[in-house]
N, C-alpha and C positions, 0 to 999 in steps of 0.2 A: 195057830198062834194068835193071840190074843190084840187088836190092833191099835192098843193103848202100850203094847208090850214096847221100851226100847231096845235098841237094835245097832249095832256096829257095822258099820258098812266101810269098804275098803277099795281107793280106787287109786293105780299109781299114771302119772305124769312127766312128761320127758324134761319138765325142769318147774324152776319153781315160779316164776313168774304166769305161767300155763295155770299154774294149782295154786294159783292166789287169786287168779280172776275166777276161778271155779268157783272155788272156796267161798269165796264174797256171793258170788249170786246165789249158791246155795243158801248159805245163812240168809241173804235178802227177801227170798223165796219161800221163805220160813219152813223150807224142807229139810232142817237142819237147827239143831240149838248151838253146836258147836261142832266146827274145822278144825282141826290138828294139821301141819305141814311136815314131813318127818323130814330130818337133813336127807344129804343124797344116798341110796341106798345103789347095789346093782345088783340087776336081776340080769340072771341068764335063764334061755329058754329056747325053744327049739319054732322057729317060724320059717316057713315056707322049705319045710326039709333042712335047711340048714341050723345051728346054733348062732344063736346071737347073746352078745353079752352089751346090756347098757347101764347107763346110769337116768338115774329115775327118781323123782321122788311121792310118795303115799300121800295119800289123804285118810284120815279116819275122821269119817263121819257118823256124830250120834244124832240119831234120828228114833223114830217111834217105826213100830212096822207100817199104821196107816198111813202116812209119808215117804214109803219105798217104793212104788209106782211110779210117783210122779219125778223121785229123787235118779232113779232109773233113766228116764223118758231124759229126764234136764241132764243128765250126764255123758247118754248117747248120744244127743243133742250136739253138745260142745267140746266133747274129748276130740282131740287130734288122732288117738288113733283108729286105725279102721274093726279095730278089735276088743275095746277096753277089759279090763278087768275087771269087773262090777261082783265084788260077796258081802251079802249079808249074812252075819253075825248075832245071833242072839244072844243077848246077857242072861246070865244065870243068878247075878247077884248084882248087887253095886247101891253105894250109898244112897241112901233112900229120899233124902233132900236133893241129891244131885238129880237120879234120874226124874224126881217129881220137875224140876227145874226142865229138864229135856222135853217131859210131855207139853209144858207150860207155854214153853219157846214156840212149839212146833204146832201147836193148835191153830186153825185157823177162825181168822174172826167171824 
């Protein structure tokens, strides 16, 4: 994959206050054009043998691939949990002003 390519990446958060101060530093960090917060979502899944069922809420971050290392590294970094959920997404298509916008964001100087 191409390191100009953008890229969707998906990370969820035990509430929203959590995934605002994420959010913000990723954008700060310019490893991100933009943060989405999704309302509260619940996931269930299976941790430590048992089912657990919470509520959570997503981040969709568009980023470029050459910024998924570091957006990685800054994620594990400051997620609460000991296991986050980190996928990248490639786009197949998407407005071509937009993601020109996304490589623009994320470039560093």
């Amino acid at each position: 994959m191409d390191n100009d390519n953008v890229i969707l990446v998906l990370t969820n958060l035990p509430d929203r206050e959590t995934a605002k101060k994420l959010a913000s530093l990723i954008v700060t960090e310019k490893l991100a054009a933009c943060v989405n917060i999704s309302a509260d979502i619940l996931s269930i899944y299976n941790w430590d043998g048992e089912q657990q069922a919470d509520t959570e809420v997503q981040l969709m971050i568009k980023t470029r691939q050459a910024c998924y290392a570091g957006l990685e590294a800054l994620i594990i970094a400051q997620h609460p949990y000991d296991l986050p959920e980190i996928i990248a997404i490639p786009l197949v298509a998407g407005l071509p002003a937009y993601l020109d916008w996304v490589r623009k964001e994320t470039e560093t100087p």
